[in-house]
N, C-alpha and C positions, 0 to 999 in steps of 0.2 A: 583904538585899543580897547576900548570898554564894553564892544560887542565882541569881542575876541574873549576878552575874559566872561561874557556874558552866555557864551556859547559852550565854551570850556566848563564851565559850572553845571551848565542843563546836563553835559553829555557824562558827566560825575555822577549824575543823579539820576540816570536810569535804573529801571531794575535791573537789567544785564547787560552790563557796560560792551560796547563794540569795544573789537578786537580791529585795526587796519590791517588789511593782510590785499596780497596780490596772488590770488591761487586759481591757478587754469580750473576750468569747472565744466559742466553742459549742464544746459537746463532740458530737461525733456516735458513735451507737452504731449498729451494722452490725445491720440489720432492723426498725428504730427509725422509728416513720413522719417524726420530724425530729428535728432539732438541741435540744441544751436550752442555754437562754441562762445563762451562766456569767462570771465574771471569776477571773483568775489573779491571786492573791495574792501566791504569789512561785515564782520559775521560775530553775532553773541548768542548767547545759550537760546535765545526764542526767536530767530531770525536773522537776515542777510541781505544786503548790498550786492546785486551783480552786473556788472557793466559789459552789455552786449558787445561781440565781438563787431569791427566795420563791414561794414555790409548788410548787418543782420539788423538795423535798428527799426528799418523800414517795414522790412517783412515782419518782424516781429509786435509793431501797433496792430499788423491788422489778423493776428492770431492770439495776441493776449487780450486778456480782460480782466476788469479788476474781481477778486472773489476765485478768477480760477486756478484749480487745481494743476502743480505742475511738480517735476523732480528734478533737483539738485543734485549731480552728482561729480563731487569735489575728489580730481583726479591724483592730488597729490598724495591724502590720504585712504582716498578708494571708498571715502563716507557719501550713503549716497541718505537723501531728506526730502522729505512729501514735503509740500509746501502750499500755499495761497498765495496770490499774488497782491501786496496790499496797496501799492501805489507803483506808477510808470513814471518818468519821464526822458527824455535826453539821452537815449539808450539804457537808460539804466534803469532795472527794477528791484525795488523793495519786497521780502517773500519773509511771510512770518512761518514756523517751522509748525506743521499742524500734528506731527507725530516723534516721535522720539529717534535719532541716525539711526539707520541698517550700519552695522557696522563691516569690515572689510572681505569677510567671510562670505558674507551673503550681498555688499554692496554690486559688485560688476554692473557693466549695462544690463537690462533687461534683456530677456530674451527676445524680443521682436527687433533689439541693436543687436544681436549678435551673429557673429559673421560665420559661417559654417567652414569646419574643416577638410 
């Protein structure tokens, strides 16, 4: 019980307390032929928790790296977020937010995801 409460303490004392949330998301990587389907685990004002969708854990070690650059784009709200990649493991990667959300206006996929009508 006493790493439990010891755990609970640290995560009180962040500067921007995680939110847990389960929200479908894509992470996009810059020369990546598409989006990999992801949910965020939990996300605060200066980063995010995303746990690759199965299948994708594998491919995804050997196209991430720590330090790169990737986008967040959280489908429930339509927020999309530049990001860095700060740490991997187990599917799942840590991204601290390197710029302020696109908000819904301007979020959609990028144009090179977009499907032509």
């Amino acid at each position: 019980m006493g790493d439990r409460r010891e755990k609970n303490a640290t995560q009180e004392q962040r500067f921007a307390p995680r939110r847990a949330r389960r929200l479908p998301a894509l992470l996009e990587i810059e020369g990546a032929a598409g989006p990999l389907s992801c949910f965020i685990v939990d996300i605060s004002t200066t980063g995010a928790k995303v746990q690759l969708a199965p299948g994708w854990q594998s491919a995804a070690s050997c196209l991430f790296g720590r330090n790169m650059r990737v986008s967040l784009y959280e489908r429930v709200e339509n927020v999309r977020y530049d990001c860095v990649i700060v740490r991997m493991s187990a599917g799942q990667v840590a991204l601290k937010f390197s710029a302020p959300p696109l908000l819904p206006a301007i979020a959609g996929p990028r144009a090179s995801q977009r499907q032509s009508a």
